[in-house]
C-alpha positions in Angstrom: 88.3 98.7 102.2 91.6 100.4 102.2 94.1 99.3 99.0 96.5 98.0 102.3 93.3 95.7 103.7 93.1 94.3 99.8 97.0 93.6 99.9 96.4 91.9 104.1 93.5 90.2 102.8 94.8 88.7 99.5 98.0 87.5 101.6 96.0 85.8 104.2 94.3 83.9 101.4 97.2 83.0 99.8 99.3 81.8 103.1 96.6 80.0 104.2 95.9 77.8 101.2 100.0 77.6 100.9 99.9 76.3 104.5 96.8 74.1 103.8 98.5 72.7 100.8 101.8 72.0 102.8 100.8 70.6 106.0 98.1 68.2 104.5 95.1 69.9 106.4 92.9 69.2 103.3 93.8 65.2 102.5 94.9 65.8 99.6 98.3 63.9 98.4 100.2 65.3 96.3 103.0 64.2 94.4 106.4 64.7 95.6 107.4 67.0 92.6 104.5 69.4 93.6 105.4 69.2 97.2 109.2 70.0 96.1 108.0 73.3 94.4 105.5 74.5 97.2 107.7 74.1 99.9 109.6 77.2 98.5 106.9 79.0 96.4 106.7 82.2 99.5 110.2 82.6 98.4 110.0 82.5 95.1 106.6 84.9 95.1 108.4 87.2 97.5 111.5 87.7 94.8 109.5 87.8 91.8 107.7 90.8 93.6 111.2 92.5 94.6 112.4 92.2 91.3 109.1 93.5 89.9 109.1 96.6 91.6 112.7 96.8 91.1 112.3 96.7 87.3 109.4 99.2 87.5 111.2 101.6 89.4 113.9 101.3 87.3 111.4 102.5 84.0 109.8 105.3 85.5 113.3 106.7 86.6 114.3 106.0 82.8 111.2 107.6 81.3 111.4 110.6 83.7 110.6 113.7 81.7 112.1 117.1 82.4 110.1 120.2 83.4 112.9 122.7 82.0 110.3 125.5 81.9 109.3 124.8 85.6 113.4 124.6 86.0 113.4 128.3 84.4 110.9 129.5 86.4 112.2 128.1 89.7 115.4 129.3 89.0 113.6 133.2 88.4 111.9 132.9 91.8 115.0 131.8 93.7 116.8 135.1 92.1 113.6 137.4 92.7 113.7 135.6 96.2 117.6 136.7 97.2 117.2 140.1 95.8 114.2 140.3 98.3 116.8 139.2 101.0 119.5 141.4 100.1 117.2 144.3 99.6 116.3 143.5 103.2 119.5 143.4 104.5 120.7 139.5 104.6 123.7 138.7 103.4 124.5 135.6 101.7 
């Protein structure tokens, strides 16, 4: 099963016992304080995962390390690359 069939799955299970819960299908009466904080709970799920991803992207572009000897080493190769050129003739 692929990671995105897990994800599908796990949302079908959840919606469905959101919608069970909301529309009564089970019998089950709740009380009018749970019914006030189900009603929105999608929502609320839906932001909570925006600003977790949000917050993890937010570390890993904080924690980015450098890779100044692969910098050096590019930089080489793109000057061993243009004398190539120019050696052959293209102007830059």
């Amino acid at each position: 099963m692929t990671k995105l069939a897990q994800w599908l799955w796990g949302l079908a299970l959840l919606g469905s016992a959101w919608a069970a819960l909301t529309m009564g299908a089970l019998g089950l009466e709740l009380p009018f304080p749970c019914q006030e904080v189900l009603w929105p709970l999608p929502a609320y799920l839906l932001v909570s995962a925006g600003c977790y991803a949000l917050g993890t992207v937010g570390y890993r572009v904080a924690t980015f390390h450098d890779c100044e000897d692969a910098a050096r080493e590019l930089q080489s190769q793109i000057l061993e690359a243009r004398a190539d050129l120019a050696r052959r003739g293209l102007r830059f």
